[in-house]
N, C-alpha and C positions, 0 to 999 in steps of 0.2 A: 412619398411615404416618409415619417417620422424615422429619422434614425436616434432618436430616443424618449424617452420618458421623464413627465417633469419631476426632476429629484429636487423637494422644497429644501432640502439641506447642503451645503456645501462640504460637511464636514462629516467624519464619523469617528466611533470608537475602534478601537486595535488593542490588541494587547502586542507589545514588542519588545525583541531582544533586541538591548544597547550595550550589552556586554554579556561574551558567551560565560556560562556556570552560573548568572546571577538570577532573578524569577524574572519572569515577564512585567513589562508595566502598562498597565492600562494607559492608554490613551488618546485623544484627539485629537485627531489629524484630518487633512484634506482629502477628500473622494479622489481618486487617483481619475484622470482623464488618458481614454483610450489614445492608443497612435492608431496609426493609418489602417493598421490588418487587426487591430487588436477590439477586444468585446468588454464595456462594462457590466460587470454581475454583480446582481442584489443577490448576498450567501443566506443560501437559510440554513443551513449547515457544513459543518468541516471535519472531520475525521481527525485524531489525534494519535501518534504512529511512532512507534520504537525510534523508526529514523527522526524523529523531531527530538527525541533526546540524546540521539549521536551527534546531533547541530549542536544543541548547547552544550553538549557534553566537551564540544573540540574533537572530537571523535571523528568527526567530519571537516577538515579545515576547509578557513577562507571565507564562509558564507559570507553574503553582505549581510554590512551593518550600517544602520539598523534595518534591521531584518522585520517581517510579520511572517512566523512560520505558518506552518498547515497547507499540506497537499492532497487531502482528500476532498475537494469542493460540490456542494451541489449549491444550483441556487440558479436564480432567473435573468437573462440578458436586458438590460433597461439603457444599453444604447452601443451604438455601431463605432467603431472608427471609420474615418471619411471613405474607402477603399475595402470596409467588411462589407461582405453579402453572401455570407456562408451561413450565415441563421437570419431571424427578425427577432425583434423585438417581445420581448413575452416568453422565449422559448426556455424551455429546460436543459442545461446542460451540466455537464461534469468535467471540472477539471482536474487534471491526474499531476504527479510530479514529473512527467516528462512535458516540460513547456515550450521548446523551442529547437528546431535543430537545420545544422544549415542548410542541408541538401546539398552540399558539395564534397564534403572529404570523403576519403575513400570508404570508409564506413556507409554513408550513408547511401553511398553510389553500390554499395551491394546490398543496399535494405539490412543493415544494421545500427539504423539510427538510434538505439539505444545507445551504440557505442559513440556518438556524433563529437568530433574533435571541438565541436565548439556549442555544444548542446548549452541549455541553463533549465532550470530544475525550480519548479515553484515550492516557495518556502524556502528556498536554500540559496539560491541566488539571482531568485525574482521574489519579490514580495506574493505571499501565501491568505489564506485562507482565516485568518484566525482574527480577523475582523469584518467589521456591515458587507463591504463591495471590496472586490480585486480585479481588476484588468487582467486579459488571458490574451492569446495569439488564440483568433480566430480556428486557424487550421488544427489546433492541440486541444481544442474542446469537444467533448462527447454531447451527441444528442442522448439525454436519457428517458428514456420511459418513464409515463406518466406514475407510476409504482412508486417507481425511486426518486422521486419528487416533493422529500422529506427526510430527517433525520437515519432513516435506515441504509439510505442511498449509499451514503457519503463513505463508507469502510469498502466497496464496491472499486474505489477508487485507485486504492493505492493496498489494501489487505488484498482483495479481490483479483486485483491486476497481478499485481507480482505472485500471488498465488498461483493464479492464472499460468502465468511463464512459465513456474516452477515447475506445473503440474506439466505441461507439455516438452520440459524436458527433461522430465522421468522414462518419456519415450509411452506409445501406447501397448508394448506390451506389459507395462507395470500394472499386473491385475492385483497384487500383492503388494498395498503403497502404506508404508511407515513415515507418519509425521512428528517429526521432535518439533514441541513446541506449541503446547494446544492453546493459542489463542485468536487475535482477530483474521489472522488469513488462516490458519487451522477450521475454525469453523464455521469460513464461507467453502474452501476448497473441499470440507469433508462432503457437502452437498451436491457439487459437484461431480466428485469423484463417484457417490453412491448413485447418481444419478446414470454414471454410465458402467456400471455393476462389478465397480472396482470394491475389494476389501482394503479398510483402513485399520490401521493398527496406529493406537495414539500413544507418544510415548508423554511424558509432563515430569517437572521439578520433582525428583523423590518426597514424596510424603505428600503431593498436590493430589489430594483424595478428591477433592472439589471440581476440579479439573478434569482429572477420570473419571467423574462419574457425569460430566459434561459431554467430554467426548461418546462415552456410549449413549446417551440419551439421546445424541445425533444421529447414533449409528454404527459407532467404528465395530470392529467384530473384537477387539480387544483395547486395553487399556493398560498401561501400566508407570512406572517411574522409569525415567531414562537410561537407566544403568540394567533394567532388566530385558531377559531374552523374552521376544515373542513366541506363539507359539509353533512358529514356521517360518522359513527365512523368506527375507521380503525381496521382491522382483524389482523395489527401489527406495530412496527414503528421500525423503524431502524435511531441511532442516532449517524452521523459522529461526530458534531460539541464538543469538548472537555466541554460541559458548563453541571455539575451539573444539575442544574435548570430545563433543559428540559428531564428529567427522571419525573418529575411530572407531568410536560405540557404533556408528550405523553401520561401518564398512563391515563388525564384526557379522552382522545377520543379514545381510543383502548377497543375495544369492550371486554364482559365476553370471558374467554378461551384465550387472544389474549398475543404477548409476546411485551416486550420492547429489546430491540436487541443496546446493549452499542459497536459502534464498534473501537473506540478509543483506544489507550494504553495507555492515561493519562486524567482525565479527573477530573473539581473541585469539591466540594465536594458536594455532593448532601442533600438538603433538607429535613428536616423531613416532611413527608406527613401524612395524615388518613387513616390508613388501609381499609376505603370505596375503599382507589381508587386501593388500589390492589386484592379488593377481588374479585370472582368469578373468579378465578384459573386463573388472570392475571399475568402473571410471568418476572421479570426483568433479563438479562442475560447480560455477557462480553464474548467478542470473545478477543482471545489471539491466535495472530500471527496466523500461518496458518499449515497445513500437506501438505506433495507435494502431496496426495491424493486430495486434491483441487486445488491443482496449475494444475494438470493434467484434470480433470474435466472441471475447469475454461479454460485455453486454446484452449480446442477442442470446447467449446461452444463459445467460445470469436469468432472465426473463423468463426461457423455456421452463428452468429448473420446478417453480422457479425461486432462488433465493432468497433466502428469510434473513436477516441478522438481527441478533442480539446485540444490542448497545444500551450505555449507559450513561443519560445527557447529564450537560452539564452547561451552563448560560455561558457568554464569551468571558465573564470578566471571571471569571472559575477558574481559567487553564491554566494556573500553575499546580492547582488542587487536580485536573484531569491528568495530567503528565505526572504526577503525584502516582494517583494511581495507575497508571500504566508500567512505570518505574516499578512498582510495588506488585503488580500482576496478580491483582485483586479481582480484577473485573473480568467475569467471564464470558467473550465477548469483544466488540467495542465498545472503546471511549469516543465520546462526540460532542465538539462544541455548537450549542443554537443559537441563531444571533434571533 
């Protein structure tokens, strides 16, 4: 059997960061050639994600440089490393930001390889998604359904995931779930959560009238600006938007026993509050990156639902204009690069 596909090119376009805070730059480079466990992917799309402007932002230190960020990948495998045999040739898969983890620290040895003392991160410190092809570790790639085998896929990956986490550790008795932050993982998780006959309560930017009137169109049973009270306290809240600040705002309406659920990987610094508003075993929490034990989970529910996303493309050589708008949270939805 062919372990790969004839690629008439040796080269392709990327867009890359050579220095963090400056724009990406177009350019052309060498098809990356897999190692021994690793898969070459032809992208037909990449998701464009808040965390990709905490990379340039320095928000995030260290990444390599030069970098090709973008971790939401969908796109086609067009060849094996000597040693893959975990898909073939032709297949659909999806690559997530969790790319690599040892299986040896202690972390990992309790199945909390999200935590992995020696993990790496595609986009951040494995070259990402925001060019033609990216090489993946075999074992870190999702097979995905023939659906999400296009631009809608790709927000699935990394909105959808961490979503995903977030939502399961709100705990299942959160019938009553408050999300600060109506955007790309806001509304893949609000279909989710309607799906299994949870009430969503949206909160958005004061004056994001655009945005609340998004959220209910999806569904939520309310809508408002961040600073305002719902109309009932909530059994949990789940907080996309990177702002400090609203770890207070939630604890204020989340009822005794209920948790605050940070699902961010960077996020300002948070307030001193009165231990009133934490008490009665309300508990604050961070979700950090994901386990393929969710990304597997997440998928096959993604499909039940099943999942619709709103996105908003944009060609590869675009995305300093697509992180433009995401920065700017104009777009309601995702943003998504097409090669």
């Amino acid at each position: 059997m062919s372990t790969k596909q004839t690629i008439t090119d040796r080269t392709m376009s990327a867009m890359v960061m050579e220095v963090p805070g400056q724009p990406l730059r177009l350019k052309t480079i060498p098809i990356p050639v897999p190692a021994a466990r690793q898969v070459l992917v032809k992208i037909i799309a990449c998701g464009v994600c808040r965390t990709d402007l905490h990379i340039m932002d320095s928000e995030l230190a260290q990444p390599k440089l030069p970098l090709i960020p973008g971790h939401e990948i969908i796109g086609k495998i067009v060849q094996l490393g000597t040693t893959a045999s975990k898909f073939k040739i032709g297949d659909l898969v999806g690559i997530p930001w969790l790319a690599y983890t040892c299986g040896q620290c202690k972390y990992c040895r309790r199945e909390q390889e999200n935590l992995c003392e020696n993990a790496l991160f595609t986009g951040y410190t494995l070259d990402g998604g925001y060019a033609e092809y990216t090489v993946a570790f075999e074992d870190f790639c999702f097979s995905m359904p023939a659906r999400y085998g296009n631009p809608s896929g790709a927000p699935l990956l990394c909105a959808g995931l961490i979503g995903y986490r977030s939502y399961k550790m709100a705990g299942p008795h959160a019938d009553r779930l408050g999300i600060y932050g109506f955007g790309a993982a806001a509304h893949i998780l609000i279909q989710v959560a309607l799906h299994q006959g949870k009430k969503i309560y949206a909160f958005t930017k004061n004056g994001d009238r655009d945005a609340q009137l998004f959220a209910t169109a999806l569904g939520a049973e309310w809508s408002g600006d961040s600073t305002a009270s719902p109309p009932e306290l909530l059994d949990a809240a789940i907080i996309f938007a990177p702002v400090g600040s609203l770890v207070t705002q939630a604890l204020k309406y989340t009822d005794k026993g209920g948790s605050v659920v940070c699902g961010g990987i960077h996020m300002s610094d948070i307030p001193s509050f009165s231990y009133e508003l934490l008490w009665g075993e309300r508990m604050i929490r961070s979700v950090a990156n994901l386990t393929r034990k969710d990304g597997l989970e997440f998928i096959a529910l993604a499909s039940q639902v099943p999942v619709k996303t709103e996105t908003k493309l944009f060609p590869l050589h675009e995305a300093n204009e697509a992180l433009a708008a995401v920065r700017g949270g104009s777009v309601q939805g995702a943003v998504v690069l097409v090669m």
